[in-house]
PyMOL Python script that loads the backbone (N, CA, C, O; Angstrom):
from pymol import cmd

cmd.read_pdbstr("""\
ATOM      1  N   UNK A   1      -3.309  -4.137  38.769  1.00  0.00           N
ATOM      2  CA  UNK A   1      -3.046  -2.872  38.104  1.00  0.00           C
ATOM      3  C   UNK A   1      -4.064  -2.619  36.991  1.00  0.00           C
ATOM      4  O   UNK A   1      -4.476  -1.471  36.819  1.00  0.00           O
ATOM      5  N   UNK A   2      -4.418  -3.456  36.356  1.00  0.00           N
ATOM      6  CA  UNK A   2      -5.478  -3.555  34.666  1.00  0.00           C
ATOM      7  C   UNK A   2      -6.972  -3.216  35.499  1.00  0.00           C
ATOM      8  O   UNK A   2      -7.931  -2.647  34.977  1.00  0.00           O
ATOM      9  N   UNK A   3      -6.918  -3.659  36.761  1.00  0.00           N
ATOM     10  CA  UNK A   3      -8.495  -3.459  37.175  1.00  0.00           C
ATOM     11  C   UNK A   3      -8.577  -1.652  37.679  1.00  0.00           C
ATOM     12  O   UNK A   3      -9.417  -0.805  37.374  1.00  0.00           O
ATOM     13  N   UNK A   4      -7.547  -1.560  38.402  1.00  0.00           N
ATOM     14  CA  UNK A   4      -7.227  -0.141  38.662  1.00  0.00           C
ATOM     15  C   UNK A   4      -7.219   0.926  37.255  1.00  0.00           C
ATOM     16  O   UNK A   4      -7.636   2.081  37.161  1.00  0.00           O
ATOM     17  N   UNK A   5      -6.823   0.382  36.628  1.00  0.00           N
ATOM     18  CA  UNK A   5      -6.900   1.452  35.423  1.00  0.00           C
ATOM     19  C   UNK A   5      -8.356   1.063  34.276  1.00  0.00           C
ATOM     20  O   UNK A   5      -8.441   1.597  33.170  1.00  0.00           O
ATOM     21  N   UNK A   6      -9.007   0.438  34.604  1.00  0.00           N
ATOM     22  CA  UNK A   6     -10.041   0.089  33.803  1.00  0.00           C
ATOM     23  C   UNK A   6     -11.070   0.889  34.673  1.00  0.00           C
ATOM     24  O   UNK A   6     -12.003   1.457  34.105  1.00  0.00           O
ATOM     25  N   UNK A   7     -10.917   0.957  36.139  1.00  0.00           N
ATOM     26  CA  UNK A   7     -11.884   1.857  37.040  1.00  0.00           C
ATOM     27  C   UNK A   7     -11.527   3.237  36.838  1.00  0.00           C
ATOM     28  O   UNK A   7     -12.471   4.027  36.810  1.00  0.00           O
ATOM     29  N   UNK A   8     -10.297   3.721  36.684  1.00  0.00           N
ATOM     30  CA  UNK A   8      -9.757   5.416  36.827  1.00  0.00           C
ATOM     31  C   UNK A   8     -10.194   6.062  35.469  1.00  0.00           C
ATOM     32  O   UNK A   8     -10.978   6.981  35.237  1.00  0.00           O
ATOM     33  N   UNK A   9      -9.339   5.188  34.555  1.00  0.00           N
ATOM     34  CA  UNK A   9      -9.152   5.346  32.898  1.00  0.00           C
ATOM     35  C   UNK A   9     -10.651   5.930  32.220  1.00  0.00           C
ATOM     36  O   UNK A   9     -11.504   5.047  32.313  1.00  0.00           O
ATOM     37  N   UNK A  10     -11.064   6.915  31.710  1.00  0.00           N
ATOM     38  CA  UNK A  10     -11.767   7.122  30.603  1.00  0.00           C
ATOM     39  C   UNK A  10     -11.409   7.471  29.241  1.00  0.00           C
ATOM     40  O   UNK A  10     -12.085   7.299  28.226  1.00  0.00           O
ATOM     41  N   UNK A  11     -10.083   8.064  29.372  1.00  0.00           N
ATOM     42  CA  UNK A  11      -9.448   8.413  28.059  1.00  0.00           C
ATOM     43  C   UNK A  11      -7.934   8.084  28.082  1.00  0.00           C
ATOM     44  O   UNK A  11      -7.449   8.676  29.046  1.00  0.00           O
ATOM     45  N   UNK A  12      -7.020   7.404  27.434  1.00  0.00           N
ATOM     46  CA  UNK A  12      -6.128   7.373  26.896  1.00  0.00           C
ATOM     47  C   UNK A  12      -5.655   8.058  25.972  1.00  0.00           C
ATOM     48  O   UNK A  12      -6.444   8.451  25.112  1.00  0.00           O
ATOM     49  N   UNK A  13      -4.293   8.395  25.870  1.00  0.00           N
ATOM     50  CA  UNK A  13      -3.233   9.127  25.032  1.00  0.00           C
ATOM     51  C   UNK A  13      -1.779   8.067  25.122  1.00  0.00           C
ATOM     52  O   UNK A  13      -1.043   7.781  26.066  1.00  0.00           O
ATOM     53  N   UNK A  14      -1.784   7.617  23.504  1.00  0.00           N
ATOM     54  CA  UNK A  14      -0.591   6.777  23.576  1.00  0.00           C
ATOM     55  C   UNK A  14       0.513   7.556  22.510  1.00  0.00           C
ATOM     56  O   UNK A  14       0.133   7.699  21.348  1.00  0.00           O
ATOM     57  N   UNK A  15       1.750   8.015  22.861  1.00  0.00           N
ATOM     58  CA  UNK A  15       2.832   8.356  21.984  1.00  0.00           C
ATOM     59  C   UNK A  15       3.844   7.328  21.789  1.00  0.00           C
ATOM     60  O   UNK A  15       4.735   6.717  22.380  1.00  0.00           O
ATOM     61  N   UNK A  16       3.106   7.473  20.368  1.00  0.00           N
ATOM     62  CA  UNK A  16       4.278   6.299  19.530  1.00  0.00           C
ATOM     63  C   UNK A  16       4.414   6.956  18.134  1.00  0.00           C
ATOM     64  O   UNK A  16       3.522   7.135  17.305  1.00  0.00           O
ATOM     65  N   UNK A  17       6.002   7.342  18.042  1.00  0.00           N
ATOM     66  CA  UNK A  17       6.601   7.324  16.780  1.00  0.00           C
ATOM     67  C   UNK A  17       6.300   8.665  16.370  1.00  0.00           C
ATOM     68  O   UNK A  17       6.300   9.012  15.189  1.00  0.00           O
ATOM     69  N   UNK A  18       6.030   9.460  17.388  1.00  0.00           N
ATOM     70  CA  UNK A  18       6.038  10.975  17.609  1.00  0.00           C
ATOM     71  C   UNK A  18       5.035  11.129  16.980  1.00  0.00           C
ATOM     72  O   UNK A  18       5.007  11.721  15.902  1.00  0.00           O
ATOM     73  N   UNK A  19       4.009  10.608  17.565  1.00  0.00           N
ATOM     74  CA  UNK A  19       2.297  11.005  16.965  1.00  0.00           C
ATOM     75  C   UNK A  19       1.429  10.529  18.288  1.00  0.00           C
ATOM     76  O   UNK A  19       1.652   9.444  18.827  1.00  0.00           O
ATOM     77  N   UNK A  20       0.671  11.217  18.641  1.00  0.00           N
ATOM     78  CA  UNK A  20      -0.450  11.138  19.441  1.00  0.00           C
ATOM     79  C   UNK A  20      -1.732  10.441  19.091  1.00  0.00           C
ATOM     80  O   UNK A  20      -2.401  10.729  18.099  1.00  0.00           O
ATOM     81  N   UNK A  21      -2.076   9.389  20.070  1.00  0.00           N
ATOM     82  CA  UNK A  21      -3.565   8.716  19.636  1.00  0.00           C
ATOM     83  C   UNK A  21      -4.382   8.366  20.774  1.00  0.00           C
ATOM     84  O   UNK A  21      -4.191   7.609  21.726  1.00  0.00           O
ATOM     85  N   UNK A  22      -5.202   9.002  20.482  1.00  0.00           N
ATOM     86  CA  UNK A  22      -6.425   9.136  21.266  1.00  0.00           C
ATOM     87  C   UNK A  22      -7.549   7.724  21.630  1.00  0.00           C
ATOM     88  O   UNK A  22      -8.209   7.374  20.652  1.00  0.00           O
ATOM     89  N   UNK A  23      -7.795   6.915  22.951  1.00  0.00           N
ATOM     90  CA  UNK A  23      -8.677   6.438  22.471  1.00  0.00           C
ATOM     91  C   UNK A  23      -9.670   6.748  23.658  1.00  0.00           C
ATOM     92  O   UNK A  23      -9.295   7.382  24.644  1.00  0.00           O
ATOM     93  N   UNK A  24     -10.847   6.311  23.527  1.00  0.00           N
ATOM     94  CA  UNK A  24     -11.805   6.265  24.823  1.00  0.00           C
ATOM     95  C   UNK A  24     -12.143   4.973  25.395  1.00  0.00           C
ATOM     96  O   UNK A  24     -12.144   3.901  24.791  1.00  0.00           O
ATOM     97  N   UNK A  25     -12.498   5.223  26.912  1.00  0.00           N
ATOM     98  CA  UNK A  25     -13.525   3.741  27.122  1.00  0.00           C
ATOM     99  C   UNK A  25     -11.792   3.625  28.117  1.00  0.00           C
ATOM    100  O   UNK A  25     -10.850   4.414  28.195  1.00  0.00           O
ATOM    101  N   UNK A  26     -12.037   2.279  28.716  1.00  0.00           N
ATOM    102  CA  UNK A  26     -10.984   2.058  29.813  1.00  0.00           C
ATOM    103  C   UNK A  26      -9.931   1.300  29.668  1.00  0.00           C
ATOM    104  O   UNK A  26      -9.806   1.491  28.458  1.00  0.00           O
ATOM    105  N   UNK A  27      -9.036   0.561  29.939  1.00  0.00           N
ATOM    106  CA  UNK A  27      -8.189   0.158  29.768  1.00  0.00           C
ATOM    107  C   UNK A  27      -8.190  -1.244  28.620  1.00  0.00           C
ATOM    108  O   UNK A  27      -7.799  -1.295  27.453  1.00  0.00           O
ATOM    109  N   UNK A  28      -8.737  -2.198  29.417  1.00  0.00           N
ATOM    110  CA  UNK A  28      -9.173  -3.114  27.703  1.00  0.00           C
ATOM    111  C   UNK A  28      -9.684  -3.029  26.716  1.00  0.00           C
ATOM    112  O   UNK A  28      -9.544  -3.887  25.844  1.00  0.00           O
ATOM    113  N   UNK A  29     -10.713  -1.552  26.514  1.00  0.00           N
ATOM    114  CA  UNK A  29     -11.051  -1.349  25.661  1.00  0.00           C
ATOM    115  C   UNK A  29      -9.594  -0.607  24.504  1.00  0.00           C
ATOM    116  O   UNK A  29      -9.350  -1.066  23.388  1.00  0.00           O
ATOM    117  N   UNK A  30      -8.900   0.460  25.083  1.00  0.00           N
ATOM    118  CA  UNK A  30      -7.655   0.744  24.574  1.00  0.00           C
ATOM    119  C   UNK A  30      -6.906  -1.340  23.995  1.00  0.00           C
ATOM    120  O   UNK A  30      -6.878  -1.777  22.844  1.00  0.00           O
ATOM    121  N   UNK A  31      -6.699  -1.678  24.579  1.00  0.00           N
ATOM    122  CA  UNK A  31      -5.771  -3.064  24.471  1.00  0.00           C
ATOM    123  C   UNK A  31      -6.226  -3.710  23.312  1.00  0.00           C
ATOM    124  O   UNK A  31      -5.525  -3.988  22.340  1.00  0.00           O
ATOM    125  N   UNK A  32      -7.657  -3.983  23.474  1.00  0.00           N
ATOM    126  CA  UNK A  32      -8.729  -4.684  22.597  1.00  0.00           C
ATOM    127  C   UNK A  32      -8.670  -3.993  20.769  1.00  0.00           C
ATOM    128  O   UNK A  32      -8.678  -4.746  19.796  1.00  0.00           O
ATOM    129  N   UNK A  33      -8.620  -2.578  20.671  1.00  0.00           N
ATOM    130  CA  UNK A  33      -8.483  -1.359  19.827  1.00  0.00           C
ATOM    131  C   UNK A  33      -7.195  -1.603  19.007  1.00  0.00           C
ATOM    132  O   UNK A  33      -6.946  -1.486  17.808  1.00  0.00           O
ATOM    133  N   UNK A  34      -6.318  -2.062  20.297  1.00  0.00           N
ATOM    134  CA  UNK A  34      -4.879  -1.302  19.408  1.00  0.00           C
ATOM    135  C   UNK A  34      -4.825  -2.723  19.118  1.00  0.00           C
ATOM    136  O   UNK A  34      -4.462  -2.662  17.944  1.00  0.00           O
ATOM    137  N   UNK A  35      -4.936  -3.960  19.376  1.00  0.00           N
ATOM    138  CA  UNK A  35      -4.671  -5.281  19.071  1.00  0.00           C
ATOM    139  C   UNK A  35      -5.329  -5.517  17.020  1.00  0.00           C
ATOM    140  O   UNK A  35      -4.718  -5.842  16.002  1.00  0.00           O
ATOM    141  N   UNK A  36      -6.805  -5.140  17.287  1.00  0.00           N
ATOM    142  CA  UNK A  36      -7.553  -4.663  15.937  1.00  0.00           C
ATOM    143  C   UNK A  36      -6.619  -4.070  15.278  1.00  0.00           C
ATOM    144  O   UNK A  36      -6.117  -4.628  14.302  1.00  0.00           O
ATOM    145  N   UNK A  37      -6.241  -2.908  15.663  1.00  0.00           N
ATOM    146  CA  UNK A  37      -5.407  -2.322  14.655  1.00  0.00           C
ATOM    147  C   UNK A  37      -4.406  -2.493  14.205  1.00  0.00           C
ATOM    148  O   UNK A  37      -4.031  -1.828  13.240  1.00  0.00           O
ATOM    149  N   UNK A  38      -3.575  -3.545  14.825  1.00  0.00           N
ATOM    150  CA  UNK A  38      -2.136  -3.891  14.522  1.00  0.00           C
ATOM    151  C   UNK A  38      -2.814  -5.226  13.608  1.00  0.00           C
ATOM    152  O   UNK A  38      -2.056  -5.530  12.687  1.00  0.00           O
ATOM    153  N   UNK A  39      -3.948  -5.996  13.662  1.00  0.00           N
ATOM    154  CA  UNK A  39      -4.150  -6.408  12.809  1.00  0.00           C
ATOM    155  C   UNK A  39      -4.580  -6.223  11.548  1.00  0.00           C
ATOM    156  O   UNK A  39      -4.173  -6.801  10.540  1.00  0.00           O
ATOM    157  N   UNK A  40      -5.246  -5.566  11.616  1.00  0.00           N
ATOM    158  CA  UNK A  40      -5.578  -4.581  10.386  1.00  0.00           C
ATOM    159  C   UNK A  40      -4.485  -4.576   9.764  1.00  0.00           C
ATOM    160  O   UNK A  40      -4.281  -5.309   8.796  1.00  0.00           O
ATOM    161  N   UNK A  41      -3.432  -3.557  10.339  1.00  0.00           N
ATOM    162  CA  UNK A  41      -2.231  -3.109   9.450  1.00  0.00           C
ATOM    163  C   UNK A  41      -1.303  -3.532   8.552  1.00  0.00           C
ATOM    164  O   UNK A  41      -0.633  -3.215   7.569  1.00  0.00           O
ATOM    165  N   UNK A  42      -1.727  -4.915   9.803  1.00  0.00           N
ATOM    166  CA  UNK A  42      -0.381  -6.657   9.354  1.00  0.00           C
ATOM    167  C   UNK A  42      -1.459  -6.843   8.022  1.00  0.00           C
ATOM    168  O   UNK A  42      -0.891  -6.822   6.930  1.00  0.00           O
ATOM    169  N   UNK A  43      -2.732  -6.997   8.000  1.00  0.00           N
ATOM    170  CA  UNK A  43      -3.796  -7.465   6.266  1.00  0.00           C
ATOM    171  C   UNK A  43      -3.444  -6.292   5.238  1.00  0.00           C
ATOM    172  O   UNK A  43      -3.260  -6.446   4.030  1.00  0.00           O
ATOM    173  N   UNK A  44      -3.394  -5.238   5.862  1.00  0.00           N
ATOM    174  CA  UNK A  44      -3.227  -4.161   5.009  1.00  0.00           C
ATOM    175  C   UNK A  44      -1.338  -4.472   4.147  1.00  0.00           C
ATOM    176  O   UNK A  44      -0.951  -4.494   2.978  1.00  0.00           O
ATOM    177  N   UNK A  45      -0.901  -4.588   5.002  1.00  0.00           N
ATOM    178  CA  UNK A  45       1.133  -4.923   4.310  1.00  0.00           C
ATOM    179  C   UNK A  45       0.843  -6.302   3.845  1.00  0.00           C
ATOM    180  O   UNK A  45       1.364  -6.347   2.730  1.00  0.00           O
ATOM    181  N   UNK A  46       0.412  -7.206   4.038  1.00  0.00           N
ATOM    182  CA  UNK A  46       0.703  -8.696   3.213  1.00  0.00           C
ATOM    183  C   UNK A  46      -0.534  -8.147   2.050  1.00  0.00           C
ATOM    184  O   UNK A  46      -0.717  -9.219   1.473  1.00  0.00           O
ATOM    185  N   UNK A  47      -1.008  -7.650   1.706  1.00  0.00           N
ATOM    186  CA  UNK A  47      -2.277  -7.492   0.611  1.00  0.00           C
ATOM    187  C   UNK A  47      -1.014  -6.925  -0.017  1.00  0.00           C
ATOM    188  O   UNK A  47      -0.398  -7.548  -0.881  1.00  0.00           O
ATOM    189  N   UNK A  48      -0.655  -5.783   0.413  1.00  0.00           N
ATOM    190  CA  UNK A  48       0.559  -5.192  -0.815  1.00  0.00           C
ATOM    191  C   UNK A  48       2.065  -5.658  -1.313  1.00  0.00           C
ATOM    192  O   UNK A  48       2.799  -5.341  -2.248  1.00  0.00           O
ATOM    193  N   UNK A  49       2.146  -6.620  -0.144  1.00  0.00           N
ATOM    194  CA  UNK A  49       3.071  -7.260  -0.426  1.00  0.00           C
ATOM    195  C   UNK A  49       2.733  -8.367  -1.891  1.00  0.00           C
ATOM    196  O   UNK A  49       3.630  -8.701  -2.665  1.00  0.00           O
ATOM    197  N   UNK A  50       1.099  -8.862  -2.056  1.00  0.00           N
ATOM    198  CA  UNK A  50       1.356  -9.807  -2.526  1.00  0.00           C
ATOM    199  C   UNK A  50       0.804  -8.669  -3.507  1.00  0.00           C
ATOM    200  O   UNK A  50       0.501  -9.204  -4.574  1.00  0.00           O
ATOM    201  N   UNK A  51       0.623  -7.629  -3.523  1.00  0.00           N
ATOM    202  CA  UNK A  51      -0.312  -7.190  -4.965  1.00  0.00           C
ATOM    203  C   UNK A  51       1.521  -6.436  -5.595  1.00  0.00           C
ATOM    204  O   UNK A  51       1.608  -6.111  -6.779  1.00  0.00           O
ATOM    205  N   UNK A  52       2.435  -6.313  -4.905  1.00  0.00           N
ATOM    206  CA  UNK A  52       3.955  -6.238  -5.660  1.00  0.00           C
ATOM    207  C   UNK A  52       4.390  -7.547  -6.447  1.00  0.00           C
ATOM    208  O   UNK A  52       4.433  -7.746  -7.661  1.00  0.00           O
ATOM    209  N   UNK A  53       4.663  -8.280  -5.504  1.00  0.00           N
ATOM    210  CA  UNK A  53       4.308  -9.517  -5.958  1.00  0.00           C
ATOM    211  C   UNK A  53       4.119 -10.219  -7.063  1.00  0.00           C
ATOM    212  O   UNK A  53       4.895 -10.833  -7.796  1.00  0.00           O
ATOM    213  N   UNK A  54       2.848 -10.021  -7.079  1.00  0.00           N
ATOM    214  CA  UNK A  54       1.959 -10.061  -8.583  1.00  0.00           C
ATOM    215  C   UNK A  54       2.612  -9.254  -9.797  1.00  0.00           C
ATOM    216  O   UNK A  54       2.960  -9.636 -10.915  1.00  0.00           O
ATOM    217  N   UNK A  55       2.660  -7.821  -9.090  1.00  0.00           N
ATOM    218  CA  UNK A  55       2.765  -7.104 -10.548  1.00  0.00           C
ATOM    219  C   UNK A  55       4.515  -7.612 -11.038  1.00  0.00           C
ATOM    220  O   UNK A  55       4.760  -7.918 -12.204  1.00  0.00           O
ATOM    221  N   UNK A  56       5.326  -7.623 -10.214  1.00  0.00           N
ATOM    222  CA  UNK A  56       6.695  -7.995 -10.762  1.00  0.00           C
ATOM    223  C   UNK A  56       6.610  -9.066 -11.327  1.00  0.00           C
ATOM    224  O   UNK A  56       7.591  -9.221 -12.054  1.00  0.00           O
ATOM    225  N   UNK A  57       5.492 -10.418 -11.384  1.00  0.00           N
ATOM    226  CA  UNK A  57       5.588 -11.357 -12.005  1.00  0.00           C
ATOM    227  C   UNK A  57       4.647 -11.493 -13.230  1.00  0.00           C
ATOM    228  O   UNK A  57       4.515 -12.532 -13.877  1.00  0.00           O
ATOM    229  N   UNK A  58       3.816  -9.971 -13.545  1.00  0.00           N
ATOM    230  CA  UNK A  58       3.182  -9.704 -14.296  1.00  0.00           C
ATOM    231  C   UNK A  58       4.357  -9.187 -15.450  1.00  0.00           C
ATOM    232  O   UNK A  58       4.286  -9.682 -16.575  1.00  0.00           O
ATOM    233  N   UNK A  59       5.313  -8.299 -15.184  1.00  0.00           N
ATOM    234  CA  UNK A  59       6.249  -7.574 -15.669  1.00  0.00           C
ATOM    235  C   UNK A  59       7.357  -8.739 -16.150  1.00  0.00           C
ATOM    236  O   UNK A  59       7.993  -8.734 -17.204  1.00  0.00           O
ATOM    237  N   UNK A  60       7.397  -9.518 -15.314  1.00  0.00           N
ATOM    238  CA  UNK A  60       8.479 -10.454 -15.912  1.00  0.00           C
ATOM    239  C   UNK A  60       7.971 -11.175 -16.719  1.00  0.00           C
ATOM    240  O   UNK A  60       8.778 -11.610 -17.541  1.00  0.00           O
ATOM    241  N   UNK A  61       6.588 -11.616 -16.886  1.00  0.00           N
ATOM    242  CA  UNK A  61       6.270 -12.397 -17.649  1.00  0.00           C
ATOM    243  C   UNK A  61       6.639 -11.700 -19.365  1.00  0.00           C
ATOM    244  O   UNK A  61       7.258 -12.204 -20.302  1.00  0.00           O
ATOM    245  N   UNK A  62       5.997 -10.450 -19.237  1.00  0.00           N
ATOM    246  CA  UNK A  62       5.947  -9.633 -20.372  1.00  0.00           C
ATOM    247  C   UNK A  62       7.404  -9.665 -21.360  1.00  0.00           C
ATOM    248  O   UNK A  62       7.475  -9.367 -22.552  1.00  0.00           O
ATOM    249  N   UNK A  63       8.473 -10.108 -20.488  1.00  0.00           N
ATOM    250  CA  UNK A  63       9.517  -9.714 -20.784  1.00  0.00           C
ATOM    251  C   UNK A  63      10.181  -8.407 -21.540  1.00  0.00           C
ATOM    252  O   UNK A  63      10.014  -7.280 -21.075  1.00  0.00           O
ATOM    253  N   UNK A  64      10.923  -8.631 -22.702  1.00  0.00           N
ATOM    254  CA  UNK A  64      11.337  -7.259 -23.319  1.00  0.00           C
ATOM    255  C   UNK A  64      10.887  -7.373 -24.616  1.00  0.00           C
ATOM    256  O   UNK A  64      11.132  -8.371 -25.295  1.00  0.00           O
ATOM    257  N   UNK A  65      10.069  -6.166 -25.130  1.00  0.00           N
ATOM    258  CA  UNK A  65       9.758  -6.080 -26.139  1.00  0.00           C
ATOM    259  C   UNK A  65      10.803  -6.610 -27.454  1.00  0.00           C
ATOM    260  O   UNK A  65      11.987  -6.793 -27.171  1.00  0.00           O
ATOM    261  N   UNK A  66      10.353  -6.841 -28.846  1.00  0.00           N
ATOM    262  CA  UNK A  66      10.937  -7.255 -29.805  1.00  0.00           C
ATOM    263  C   UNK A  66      11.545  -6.704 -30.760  1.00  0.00           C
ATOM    264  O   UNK A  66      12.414  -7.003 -31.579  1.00  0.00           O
ATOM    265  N   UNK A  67      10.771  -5.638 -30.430  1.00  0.00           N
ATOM    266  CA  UNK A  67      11.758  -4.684 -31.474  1.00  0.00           C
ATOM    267  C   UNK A  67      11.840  -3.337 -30.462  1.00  0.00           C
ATOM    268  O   UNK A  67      10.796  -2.906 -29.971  1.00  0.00           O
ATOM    269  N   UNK A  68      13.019  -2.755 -30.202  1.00  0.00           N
ATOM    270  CA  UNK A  68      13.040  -1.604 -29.489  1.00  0.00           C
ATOM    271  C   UNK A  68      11.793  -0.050 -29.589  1.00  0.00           C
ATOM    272  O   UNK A  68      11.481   0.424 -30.682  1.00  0.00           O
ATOM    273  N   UNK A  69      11.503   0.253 -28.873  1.00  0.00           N
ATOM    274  CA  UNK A  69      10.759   1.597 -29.015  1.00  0.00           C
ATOM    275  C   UNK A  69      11.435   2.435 -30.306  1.00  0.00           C
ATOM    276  O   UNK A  69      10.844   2.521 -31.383  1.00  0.00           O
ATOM    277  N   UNK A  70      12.755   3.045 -30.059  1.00  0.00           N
ATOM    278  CA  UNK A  70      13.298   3.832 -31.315  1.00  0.00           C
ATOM    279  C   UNK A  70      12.813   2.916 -32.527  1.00  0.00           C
ATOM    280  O   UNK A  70      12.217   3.552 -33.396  1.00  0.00           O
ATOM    281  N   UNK A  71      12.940   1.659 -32.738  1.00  0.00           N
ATOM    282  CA  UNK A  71      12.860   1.424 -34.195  1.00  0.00           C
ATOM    283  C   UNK A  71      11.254   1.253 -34.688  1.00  0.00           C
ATOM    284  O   UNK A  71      10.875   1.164 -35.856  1.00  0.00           O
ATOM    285  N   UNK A  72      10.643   1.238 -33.800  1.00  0.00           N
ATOM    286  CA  UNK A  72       9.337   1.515 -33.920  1.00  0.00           C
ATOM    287  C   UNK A  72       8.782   2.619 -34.280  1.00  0.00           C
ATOM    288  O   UNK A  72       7.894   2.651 -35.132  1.00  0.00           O
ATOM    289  N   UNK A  73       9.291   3.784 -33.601  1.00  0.00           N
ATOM    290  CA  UNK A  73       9.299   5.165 -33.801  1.00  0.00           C
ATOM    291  C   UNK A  73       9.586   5.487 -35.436  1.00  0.00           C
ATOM    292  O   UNK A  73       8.925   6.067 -36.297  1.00  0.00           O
ATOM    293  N   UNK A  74      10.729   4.909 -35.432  1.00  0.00           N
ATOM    294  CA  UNK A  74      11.433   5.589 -37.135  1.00  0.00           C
ATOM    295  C   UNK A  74      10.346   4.526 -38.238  1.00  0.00           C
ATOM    296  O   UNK A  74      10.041   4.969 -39.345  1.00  0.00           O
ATOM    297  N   UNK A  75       9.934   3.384 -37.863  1.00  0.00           N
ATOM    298  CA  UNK A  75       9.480   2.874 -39.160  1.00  0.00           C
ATOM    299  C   UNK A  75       7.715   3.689 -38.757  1.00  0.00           C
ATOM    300  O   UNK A  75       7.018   3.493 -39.753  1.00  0.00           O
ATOM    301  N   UNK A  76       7.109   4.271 -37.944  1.00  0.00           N
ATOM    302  CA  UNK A  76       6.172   4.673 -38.234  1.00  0.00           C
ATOM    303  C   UNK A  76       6.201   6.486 -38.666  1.00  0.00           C
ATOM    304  O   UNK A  76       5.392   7.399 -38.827  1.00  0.00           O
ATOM    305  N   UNK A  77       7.693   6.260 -38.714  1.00  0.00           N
ATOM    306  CA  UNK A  77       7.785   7.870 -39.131  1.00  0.00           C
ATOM    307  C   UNK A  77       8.199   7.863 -40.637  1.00  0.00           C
ATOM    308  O   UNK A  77       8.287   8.814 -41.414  1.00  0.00           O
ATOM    309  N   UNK A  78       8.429   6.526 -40.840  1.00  0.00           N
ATOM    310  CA  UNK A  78       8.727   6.207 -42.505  1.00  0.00           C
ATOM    311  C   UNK A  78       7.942   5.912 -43.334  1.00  0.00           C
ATOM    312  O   UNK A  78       8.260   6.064 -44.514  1.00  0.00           O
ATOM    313  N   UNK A  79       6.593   5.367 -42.967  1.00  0.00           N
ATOM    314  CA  UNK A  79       5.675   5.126 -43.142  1.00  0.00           C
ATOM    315  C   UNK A  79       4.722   5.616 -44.239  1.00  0.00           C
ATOM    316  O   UNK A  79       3.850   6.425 -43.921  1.00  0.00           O
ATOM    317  N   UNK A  80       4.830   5.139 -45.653  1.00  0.00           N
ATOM    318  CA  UNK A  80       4.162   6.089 -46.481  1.00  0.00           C
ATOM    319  C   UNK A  80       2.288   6.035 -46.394  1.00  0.00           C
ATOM    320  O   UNK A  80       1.597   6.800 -47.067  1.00  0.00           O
ATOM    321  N   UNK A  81       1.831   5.215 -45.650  1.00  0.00           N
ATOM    322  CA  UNK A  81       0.312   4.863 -45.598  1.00  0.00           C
ATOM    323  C   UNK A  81       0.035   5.834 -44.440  1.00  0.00           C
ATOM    324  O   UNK A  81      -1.119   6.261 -44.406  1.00  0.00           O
ATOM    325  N   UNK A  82       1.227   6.440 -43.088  1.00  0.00           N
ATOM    326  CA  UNK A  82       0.617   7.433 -42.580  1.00  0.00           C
ATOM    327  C   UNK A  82       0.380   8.823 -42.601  1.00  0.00           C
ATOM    328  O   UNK A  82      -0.421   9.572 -42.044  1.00  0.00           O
ATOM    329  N   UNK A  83       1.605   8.996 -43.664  1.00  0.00           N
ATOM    330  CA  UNK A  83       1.716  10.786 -44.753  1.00  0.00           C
ATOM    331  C   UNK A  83       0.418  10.799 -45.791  1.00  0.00           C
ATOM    332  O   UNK A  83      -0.102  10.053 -46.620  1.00  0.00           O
ATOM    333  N   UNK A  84       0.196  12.321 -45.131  1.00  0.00           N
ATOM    334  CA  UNK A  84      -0.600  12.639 -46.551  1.00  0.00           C
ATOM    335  C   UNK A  84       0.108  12.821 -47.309  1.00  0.00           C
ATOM    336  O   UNK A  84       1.225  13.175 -46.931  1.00  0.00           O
ATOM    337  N   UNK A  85      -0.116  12.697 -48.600  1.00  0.00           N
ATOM    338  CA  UNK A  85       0.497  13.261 -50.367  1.00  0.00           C
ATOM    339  C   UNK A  85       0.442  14.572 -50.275  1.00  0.00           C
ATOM    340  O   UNK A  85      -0.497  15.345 -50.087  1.00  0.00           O
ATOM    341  N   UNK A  86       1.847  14.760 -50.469  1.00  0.00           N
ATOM    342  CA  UNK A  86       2.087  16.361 -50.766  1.00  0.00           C
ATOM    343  C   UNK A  86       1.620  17.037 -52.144  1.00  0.00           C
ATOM    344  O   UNK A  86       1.813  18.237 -52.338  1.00  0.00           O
TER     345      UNK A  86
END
""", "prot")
cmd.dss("prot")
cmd.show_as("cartoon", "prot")
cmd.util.cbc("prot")
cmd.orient("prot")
């Protein structure tokens, strides 16, 4: 059957996941293509998997600040070195 369609085949159309994809060239060349690309995809998801990863253990490291944002806010709004003199 693979030799039969590698002789007929010049263009392929594969529907998957309600999208159309085009390839050229004959049957192993399609096989050869989509194999690449499913690898690709698999480097492309573990890269982001580990670059989440990372950042959540970037974030945890940081933990929680020491003094809350609001009280930060009010002592630089109390601040007589950042008022000009009226």
């Amino acid at each position: 059957m693979q030799d039969f369609l590698n002789g007929v085949c010049t263009h392929i159309i594969w529907l998957t996941k309600q999208k159309l994809t085009y390839y050229t060239g004959n049957f192993d060349t399609y096989t050869k293509t989509v194999r690449e690309n499913e690898v690709i995809q698999q480097k492309k998801y573990e890269k982001e998997q580990d670059d989440i990863k990372h950042l959540k253990a970037f974030i945890s490291s940081c933990g929680k600040p020491l003094v809350p944002v609001s009280a930060q806010l009010t002592a630089v709004s109390n601040c007589t070195l950042c008022h000009a003199p009226l």
